[in-house]
N, CA and C of each residue as an Amber inpcrd file, in Angstrom:
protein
   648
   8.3130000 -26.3430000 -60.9250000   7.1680000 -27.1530000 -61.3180000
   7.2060000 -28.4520000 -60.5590000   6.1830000 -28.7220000 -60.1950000
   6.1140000 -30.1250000 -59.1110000   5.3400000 -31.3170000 -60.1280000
   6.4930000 -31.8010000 -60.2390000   5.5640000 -33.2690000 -60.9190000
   5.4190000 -34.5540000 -59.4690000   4.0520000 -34.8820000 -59.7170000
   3.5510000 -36.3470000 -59.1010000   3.5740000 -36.9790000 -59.8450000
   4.4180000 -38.1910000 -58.5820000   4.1650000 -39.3720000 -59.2180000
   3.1350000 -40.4580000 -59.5180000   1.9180000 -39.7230000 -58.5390000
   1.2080000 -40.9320000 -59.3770000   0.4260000 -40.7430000 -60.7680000
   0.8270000 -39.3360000 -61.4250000   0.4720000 -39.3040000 -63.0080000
   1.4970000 -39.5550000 -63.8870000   2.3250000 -40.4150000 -63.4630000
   2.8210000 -41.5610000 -64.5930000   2.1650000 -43.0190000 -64.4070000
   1.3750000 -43.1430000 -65.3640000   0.7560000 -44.3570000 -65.5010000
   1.4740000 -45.8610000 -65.9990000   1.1510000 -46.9680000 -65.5080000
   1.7830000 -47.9300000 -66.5460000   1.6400000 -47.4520000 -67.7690000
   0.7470000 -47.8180000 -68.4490000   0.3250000 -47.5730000 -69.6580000
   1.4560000 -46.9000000 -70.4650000   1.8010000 -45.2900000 -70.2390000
   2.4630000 -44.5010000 -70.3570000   3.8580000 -45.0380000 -70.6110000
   4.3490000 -45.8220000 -69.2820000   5.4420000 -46.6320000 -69.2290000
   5.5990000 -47.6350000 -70.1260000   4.7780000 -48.5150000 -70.3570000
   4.6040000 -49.8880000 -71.4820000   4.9000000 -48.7560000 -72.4970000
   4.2210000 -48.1310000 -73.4560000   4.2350000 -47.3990000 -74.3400000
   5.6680000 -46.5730000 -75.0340000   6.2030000 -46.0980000 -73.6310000
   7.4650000 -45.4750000 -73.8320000   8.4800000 -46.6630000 -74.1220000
   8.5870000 -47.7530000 -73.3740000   9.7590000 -48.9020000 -73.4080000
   9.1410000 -49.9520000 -74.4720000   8.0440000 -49.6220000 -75.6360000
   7.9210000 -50.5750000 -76.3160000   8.8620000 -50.9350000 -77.1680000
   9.7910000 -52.3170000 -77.3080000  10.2520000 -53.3390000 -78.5480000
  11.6920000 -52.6770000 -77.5580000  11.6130000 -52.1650000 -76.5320000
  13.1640000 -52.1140000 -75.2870000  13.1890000 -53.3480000 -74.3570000
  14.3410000 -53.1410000 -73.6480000  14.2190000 -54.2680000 -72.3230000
  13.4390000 -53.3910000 -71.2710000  12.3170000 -53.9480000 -70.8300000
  11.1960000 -53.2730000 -70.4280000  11.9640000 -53.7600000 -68.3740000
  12.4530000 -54.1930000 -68.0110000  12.3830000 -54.4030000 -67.3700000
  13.2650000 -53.3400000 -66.1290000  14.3380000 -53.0880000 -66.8330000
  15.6460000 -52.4360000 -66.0410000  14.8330000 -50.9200000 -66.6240000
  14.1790000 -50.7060000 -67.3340000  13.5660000 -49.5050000 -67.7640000
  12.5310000 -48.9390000 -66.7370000  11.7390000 -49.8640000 -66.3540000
  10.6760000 -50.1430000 -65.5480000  10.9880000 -49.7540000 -63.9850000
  12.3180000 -50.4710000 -63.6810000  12.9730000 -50.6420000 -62.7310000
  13.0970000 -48.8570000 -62.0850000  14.0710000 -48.1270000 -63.2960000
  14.9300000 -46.7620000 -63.2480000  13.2040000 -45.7440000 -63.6350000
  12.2520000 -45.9480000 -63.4700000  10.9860000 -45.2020000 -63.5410000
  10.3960000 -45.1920000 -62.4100000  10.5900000 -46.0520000 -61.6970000
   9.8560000 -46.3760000 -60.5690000  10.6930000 -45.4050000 -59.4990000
  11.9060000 -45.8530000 -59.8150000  13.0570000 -44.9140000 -59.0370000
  12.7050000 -43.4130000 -58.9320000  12.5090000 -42.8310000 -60.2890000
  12.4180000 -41.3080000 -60.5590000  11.0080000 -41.4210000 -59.8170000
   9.7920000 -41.9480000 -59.9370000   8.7140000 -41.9930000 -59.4690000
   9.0250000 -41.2190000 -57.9530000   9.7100000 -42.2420000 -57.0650000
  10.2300000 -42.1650000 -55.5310000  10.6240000 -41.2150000 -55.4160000
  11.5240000 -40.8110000 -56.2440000  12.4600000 -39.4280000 -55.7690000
  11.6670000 -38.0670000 -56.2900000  10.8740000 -38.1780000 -57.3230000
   9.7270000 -36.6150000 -57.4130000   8.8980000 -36.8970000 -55.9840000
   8.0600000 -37.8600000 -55.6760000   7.4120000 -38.0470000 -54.2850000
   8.2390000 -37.3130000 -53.4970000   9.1390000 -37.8790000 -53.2970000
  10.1960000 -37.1820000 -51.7980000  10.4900000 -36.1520000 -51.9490000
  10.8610000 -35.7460000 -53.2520000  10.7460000 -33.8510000 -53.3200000
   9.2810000 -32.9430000 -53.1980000   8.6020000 -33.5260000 -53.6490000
   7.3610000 -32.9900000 -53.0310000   6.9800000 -32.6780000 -51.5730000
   7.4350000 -33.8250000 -50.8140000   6.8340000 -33.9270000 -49.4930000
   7.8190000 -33.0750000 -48.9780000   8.9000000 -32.9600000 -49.2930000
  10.2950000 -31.6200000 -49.1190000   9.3830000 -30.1040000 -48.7680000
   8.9450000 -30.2290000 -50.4510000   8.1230000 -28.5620000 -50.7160000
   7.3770000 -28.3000000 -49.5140000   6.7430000 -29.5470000 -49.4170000
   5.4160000 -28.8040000 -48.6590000   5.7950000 -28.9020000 -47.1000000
   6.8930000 -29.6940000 -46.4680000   7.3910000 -29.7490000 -45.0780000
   7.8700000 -28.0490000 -44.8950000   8.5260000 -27.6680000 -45.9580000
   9.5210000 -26.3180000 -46.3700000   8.3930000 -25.0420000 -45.6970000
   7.4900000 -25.3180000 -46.5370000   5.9510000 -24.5340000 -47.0720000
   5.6800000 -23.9310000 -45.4250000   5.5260000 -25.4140000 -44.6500000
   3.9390000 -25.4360000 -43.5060000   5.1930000 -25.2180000 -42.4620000
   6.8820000 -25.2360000 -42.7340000   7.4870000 -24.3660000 -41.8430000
   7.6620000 -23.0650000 -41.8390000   7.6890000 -22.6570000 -42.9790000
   7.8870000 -21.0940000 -43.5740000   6.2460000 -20.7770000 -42.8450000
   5.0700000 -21.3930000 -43.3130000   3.4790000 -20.8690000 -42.3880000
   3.7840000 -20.8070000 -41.0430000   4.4710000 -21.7920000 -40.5030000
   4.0940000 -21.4480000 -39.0430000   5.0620000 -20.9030000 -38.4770000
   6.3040000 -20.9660000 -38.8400000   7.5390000 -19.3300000 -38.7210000
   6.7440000 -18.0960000 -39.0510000   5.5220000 -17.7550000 -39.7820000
   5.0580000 -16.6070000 -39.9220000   4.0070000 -16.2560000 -38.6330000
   3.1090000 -17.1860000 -38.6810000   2.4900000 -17.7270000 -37.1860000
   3.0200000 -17.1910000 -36.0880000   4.2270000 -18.0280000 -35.6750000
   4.8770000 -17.7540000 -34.6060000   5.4530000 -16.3370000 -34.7910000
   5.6810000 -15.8320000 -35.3900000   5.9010000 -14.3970000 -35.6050000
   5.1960000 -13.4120000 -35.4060000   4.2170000 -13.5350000 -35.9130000
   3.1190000 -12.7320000 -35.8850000   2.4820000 -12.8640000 -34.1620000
   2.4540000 -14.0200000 -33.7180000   1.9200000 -14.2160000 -32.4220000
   2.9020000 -13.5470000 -31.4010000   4.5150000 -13.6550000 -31.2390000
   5.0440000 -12.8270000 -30.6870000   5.2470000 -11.4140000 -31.2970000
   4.8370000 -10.9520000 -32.0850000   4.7170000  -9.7550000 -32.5810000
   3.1480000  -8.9840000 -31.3270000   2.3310000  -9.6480000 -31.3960000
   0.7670000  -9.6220000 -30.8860000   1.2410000  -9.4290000 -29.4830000
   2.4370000 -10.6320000 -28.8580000   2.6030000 -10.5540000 -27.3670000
   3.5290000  -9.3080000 -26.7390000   4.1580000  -9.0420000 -27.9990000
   5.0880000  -8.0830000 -27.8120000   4.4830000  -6.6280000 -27.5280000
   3.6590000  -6.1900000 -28.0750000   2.8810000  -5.3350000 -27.9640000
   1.9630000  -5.3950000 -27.0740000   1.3010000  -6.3200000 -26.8120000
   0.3590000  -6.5730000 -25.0160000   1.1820000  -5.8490000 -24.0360000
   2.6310000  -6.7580000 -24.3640000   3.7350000  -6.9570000 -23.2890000
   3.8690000  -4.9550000 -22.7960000   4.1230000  -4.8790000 -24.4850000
   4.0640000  -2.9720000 -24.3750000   3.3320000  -1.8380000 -23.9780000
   1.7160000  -2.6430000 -24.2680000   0.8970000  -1.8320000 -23.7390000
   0.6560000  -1.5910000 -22.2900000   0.9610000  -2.7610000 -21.8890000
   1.0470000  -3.4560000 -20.5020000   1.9480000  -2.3730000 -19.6120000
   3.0180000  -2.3100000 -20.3060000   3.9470000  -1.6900000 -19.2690000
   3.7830000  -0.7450000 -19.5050000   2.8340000  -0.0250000 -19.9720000
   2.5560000   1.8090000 -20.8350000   1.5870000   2.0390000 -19.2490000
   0.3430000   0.9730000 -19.2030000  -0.5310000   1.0070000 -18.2630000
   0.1130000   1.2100000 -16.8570000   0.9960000   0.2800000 -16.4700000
   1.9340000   0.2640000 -14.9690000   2.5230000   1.3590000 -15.1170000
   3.0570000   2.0180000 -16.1670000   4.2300000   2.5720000 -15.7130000
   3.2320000   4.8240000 -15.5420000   2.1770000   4.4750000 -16.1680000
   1.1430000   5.8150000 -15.9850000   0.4350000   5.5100000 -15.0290000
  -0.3570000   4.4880000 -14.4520000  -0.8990000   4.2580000 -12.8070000
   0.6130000   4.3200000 -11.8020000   1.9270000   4.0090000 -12.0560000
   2.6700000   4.5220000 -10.7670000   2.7220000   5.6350000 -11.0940000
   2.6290000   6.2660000 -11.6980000   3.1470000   8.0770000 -12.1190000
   1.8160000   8.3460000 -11.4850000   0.4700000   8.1660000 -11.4440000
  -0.5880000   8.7700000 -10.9100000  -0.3900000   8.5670000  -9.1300000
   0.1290000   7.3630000  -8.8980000  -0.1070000   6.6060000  -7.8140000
   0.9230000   7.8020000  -6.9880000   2.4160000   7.5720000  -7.9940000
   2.9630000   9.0540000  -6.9330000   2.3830000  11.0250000  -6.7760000
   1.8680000  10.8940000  -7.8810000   1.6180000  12.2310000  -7.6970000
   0.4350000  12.2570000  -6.5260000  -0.6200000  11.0270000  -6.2770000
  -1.2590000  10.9590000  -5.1910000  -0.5610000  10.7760000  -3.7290000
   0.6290000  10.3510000  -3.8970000   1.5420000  10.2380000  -3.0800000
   2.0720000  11.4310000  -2.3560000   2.2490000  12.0710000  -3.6540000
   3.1180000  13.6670000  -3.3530000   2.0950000  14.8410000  -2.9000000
   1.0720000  14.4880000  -3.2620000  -0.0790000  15.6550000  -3.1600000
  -0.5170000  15.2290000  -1.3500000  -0.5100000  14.4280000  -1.3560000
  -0.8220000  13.9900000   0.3930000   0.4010000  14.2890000   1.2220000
   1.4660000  14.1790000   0.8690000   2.6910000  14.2850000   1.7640000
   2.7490000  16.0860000   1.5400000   2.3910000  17.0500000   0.6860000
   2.1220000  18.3740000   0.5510000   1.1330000  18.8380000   1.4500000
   0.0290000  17.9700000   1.3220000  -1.2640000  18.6650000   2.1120000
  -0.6980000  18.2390000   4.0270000   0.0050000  17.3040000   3.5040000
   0.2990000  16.8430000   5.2810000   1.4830000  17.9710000   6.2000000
   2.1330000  18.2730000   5.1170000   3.1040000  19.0560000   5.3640000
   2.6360000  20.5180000   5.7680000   1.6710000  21.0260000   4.9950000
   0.8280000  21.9570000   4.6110000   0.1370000  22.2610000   6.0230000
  -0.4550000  21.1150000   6.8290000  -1.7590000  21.1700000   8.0400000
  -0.7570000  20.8700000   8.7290000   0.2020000  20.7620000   9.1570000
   1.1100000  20.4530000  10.2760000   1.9930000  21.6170000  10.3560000
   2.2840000  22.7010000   9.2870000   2.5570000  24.2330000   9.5420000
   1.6210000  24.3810000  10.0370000   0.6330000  24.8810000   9.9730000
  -0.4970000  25.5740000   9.9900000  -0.7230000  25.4540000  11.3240000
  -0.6650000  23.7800000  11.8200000  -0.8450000  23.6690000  13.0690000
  -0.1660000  24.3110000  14.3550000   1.4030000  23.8750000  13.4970000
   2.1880000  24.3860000  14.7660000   2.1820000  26.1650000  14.6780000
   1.7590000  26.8390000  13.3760000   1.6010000  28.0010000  13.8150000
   0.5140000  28.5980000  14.3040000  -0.5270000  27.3570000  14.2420000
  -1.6050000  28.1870000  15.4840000  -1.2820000  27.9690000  17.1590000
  -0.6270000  26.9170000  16.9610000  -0.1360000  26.1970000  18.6620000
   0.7380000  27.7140000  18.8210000   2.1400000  28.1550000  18.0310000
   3.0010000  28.9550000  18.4360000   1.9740000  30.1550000  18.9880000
   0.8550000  30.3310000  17.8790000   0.5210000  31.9270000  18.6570000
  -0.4740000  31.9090000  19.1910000  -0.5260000  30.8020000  19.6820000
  -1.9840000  30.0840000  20.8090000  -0.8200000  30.5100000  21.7380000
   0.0170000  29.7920000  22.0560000   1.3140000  29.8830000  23.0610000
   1.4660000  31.3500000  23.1500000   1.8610000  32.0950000  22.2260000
   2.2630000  33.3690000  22.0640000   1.2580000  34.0810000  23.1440000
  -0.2130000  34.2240000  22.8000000  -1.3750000  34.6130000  23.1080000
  -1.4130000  34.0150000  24.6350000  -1.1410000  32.8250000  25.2500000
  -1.4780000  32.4190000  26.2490000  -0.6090000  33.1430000  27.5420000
   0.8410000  33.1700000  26.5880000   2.1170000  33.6870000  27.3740000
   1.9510000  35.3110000  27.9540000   1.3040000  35.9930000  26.7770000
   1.3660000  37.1630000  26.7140000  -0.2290000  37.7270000  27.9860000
  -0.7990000  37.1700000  27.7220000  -2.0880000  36.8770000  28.9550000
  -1.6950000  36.6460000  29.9470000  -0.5380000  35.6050000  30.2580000
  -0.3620000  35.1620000  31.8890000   0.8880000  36.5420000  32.3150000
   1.4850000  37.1380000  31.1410000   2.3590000  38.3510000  31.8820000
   1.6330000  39.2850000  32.3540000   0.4210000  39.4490000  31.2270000
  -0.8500000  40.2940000  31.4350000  -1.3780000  40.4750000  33.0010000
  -1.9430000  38.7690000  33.2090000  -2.5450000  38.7800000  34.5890000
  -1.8440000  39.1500000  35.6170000  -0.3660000  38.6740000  35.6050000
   0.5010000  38.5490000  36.5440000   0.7080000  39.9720000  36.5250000
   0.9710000  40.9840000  36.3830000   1.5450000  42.4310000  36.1560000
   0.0370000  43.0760000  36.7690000  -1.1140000  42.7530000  36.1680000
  -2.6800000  42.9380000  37.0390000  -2.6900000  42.8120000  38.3260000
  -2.2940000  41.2120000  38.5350000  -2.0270000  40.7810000  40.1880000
  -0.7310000  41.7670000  41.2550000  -0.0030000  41.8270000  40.2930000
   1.2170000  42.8610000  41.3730000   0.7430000  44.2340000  41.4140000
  -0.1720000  44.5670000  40.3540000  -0.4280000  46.1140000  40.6560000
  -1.5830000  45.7320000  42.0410000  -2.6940000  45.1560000  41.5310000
  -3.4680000  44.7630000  42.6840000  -3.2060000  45.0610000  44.2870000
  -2.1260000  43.7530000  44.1000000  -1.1670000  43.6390000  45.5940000
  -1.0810000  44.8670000  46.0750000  -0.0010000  45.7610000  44.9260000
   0.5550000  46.7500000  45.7770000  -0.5690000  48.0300000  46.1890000
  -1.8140000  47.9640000  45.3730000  -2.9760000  48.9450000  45.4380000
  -3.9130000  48.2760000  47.2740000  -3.9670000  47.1870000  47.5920000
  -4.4840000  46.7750000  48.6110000  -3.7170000  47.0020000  49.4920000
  -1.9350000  46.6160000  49.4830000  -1.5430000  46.7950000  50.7860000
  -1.6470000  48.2860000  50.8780000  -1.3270000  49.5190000  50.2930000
  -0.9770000  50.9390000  50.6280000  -2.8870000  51.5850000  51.0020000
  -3.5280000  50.8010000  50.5670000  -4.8350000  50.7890000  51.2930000
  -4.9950000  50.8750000  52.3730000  -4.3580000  49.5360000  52.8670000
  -4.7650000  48.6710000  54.2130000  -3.5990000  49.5600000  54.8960000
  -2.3310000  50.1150000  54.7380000  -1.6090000  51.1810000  55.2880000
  -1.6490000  52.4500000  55.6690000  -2.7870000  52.9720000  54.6080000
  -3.5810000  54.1780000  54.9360000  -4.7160000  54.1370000  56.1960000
  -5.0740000  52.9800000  55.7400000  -6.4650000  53.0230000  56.8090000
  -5.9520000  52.9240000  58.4970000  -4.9430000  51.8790000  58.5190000
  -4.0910000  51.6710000  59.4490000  -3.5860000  52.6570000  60.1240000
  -2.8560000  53.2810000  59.3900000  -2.6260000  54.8060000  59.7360000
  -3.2730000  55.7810000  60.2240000  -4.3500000  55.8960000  59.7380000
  -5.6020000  56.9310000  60.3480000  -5.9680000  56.2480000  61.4130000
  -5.8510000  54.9500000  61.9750000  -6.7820000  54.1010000  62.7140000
  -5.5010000  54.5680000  63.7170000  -4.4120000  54.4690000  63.6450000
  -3.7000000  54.5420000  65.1020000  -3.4370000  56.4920000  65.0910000
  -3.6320000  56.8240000  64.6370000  -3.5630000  58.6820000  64.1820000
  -4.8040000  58.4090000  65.7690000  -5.9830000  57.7360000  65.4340000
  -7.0670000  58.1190000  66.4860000  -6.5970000  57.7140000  67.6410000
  -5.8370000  56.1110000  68.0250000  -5.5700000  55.7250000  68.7670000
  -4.5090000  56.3660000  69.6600000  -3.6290000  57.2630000  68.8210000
  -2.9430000  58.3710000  69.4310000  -3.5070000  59.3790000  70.6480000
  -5.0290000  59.6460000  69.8870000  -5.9150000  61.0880000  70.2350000
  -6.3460000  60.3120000  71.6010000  -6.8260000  59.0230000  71.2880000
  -7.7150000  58.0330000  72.6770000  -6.8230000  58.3260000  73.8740000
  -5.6050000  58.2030000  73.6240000  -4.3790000  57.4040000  74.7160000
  -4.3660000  59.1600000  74.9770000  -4.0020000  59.8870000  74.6630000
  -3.7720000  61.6510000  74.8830000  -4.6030000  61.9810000  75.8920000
  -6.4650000  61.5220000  75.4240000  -7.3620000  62.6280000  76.1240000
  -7.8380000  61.4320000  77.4600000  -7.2700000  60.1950000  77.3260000
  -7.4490000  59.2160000  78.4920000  -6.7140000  59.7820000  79.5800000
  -5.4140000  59.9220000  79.1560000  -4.6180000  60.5780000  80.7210000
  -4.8500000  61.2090000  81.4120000  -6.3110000  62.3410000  81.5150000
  -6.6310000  63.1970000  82.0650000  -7.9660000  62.6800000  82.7540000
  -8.7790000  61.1630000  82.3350000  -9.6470000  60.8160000  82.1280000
  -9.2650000  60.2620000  84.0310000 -10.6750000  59.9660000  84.4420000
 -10.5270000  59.1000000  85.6690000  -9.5120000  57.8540000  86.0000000
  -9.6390000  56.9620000  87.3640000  -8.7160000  56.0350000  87.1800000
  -9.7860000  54.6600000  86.8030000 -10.9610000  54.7350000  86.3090000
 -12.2110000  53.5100000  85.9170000 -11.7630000  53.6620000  84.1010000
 -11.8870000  55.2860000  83.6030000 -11.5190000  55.4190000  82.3410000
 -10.6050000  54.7580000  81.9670000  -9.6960000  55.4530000  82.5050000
  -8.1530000  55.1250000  82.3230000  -7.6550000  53.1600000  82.1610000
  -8.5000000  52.3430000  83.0430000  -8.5220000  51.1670000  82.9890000
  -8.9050000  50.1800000  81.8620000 -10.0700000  51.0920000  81.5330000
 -10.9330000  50.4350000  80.7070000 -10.3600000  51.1370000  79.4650000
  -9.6330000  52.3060000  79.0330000  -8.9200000  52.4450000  77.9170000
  -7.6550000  51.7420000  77.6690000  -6.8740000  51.1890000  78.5190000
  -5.8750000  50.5060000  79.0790000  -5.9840000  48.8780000  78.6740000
  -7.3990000  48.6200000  78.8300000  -7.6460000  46.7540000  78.2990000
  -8.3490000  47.3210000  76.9890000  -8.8490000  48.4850000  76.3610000
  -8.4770000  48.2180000  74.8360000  -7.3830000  48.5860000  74.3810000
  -6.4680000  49.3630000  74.6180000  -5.5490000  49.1860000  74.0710000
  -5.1840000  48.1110000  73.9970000  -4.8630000  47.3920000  74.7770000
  -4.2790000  45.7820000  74.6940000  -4.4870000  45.6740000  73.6170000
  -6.0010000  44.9930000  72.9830000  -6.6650000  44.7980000  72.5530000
  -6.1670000  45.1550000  70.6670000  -6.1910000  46.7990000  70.7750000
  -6.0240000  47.3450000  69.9710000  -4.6760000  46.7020000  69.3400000
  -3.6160000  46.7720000  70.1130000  -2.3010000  45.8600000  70.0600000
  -2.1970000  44.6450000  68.7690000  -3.2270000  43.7460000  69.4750000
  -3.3900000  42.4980000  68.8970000  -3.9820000  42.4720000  67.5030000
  -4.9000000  43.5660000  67.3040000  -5.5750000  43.5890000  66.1560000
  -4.5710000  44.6560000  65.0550000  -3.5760000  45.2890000  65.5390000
  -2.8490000  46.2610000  64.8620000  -1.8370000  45.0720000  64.3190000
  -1.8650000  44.0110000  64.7660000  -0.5770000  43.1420000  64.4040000
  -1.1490000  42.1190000  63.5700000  -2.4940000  42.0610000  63.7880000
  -3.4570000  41.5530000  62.5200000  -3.7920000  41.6450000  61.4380000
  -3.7100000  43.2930000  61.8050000  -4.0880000  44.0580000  60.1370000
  -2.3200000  43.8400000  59.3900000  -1.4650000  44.2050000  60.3530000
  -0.3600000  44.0990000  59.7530000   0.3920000  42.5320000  58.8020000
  -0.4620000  41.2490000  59.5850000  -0.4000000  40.1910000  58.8650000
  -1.2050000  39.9390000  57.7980000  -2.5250000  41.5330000  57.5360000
  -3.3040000  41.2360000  56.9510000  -2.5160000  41.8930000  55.6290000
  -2.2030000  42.5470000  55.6070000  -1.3100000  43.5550000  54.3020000
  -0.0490000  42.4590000  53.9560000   0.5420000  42.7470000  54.9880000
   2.0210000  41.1450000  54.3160000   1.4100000  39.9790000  53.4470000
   0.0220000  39.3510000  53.7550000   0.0140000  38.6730000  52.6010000
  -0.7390000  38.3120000  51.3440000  -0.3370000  40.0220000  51.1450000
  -1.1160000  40.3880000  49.7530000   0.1250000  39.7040000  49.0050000
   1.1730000  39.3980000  49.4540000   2.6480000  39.6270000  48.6840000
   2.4680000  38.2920000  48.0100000   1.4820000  37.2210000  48.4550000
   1.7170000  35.9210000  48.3960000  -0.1920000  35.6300000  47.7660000
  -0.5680000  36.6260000  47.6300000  -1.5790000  36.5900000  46.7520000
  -2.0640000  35.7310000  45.5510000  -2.7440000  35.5870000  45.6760000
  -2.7280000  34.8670000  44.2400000  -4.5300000  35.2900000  43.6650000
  -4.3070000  34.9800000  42.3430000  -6.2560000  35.3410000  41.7140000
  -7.3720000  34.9210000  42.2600000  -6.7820000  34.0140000  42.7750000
  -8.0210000  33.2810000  43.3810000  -8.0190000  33.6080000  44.7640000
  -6.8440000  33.8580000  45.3870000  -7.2150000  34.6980000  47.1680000
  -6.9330000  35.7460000  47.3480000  -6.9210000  36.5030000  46.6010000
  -7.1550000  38.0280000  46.1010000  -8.0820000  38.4910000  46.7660000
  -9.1190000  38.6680000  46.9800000 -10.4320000  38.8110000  47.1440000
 -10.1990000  38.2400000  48.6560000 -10.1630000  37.3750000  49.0300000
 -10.3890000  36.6710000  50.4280000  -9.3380000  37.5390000  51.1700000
  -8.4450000  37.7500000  51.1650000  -7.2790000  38.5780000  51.6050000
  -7.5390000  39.4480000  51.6740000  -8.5220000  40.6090000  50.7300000
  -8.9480000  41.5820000  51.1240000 -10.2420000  41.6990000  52.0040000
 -11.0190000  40.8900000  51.8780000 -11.9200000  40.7800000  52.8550000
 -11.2390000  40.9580000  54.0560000 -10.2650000  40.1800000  54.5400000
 -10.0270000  39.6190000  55.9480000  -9.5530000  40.9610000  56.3270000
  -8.7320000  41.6200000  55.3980000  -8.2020000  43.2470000  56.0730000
  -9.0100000  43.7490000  56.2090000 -10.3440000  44.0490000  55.2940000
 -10.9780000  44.9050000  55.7750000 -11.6050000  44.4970000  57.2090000
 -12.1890000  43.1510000  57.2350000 -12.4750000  43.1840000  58.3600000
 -11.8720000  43.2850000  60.0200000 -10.5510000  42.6230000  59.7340000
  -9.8410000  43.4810000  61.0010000  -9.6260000  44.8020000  60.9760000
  -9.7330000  45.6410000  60.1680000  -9.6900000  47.3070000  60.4420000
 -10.7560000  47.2620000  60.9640000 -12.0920000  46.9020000  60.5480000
 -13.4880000  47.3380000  60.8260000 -13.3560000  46.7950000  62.7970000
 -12.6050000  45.8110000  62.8480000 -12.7450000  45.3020000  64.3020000
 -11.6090000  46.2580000  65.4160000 -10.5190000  46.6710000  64.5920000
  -9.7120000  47.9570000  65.4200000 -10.8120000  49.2730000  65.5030000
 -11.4070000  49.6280000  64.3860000 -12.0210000  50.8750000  64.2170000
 -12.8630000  51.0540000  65.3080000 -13.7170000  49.5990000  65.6610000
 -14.8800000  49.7210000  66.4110000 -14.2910000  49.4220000  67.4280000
 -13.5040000  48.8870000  67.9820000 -12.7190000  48.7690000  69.5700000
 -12.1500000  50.3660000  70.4780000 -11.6100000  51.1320000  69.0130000
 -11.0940000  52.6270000  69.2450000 -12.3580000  52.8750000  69.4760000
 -13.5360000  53.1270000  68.7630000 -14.7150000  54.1000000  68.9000000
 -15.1020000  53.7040000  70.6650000 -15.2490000  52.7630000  70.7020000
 -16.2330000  52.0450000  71.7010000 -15.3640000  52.7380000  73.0830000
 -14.0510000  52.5650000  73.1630000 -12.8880000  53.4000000  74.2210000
 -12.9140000  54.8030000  74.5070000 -13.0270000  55.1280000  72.9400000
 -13.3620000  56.7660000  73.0090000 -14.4620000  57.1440000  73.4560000
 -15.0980000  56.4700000  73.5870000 -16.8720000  56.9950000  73.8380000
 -16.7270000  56.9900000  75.6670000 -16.0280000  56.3640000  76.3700000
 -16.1380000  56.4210000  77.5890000 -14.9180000  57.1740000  78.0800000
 -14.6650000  58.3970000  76.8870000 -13.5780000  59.0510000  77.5180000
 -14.1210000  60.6670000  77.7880000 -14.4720000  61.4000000  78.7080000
 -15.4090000  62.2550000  78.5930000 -14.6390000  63.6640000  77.3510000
């Protein structure tokens, strides 16, 4: 129970110390007066610390939980942040197989084409020179027959079969440089190489005819 002091009145006081020594009475009232005051102001210092110890409690209670929610938020955006992390370093991993296994059988495919061509090109080769060996062959088979039925031929024949042969000579050693370099062929002078043989046969063929014709 909290008594104040300012509901002790004089009055009250006169009344209580009447036909006493009012003075030393007066004195020891005033006293008790002071000391209920100062216990009062006790209570309520006690009071508005106990309020704001609840205050402050309650407010770090409030921060504590921010503090919690807070780190609930960071700690589920890095968990998203890596799985975006991990899903890109998968897909990267993912297109960089993929890649090098189209490069390998791009390679594979490219390799297997150039053995292709190359095995094309040597059959080639060897189909042009045994060509250009055949034809060659038949071409001096005639040049045989020329030189045979010349010996019997006049001494104007005989002369003038004599400067084609020469002739014949030079172009037989032509065709023969013309076949050697099939060996050194390549796709792109493939074709030109065979031209050129054919056309030095065509230039032996017609040198023989042209000899033979003035052989009776």
């Amino acid at each position: 129970m909290v008594i104040h002091a300012d509901s002790i009145s004089t009055r009250s006081i006169r009344h209580s110390v009447k036909g006493t020594n009012a003075r030393p009475l007066l004195s020891g009232l005033a006293w008790l007066a002071c000391g209920l005051a100062s216990l009062s102001g006790c209570h309520d210092t006690e009071a508005e610390n106990k309020k704001l110890a609840e205050i402050q409690h309650q407010a770090d209670e409030k921060i504590s939980q921010a503090q919690h929610a807070a780190d609930e938020k960071v700690a589920a955006l890095q968990k998203q942040l890596d799985q975006v992390r991990q899903e890109a370093a998968d897909a990267a991993a993912k297109m960089k197989a993929q890649a090098d296994d189209a490069i390998s059988k791009a390679q594979q495919s490219a390799d297997e084409q150039a053995k292709a061509a190359e095995a094309a090109l040597v059959k080639a080769r060897g189909a042009f020179k045994e060509e250009g060996r055949l034809q060659l062959a038949q071409l001096n088979k005639e040049v045989t027959e020329l030189s045979s039925k010349s010996s019997k031929a006049t001494a104007k024949v005989k002369a003038d079969v004599a400067k084609a042969m020469k002739q014949i000579v030079t172009q037989q050693k032509d065709i023969a440089k013309d076949i050697a370099a099939f060996d050194s062929a390549t796709i792109d002078t493939l074709k030109k190489a065979k031209a050129k043989l054919t056309q030095d046969l065509a230039v032996m063929k017609a040198t023989i005819h042209a000899a033979r014709a003035k052989v009776p």
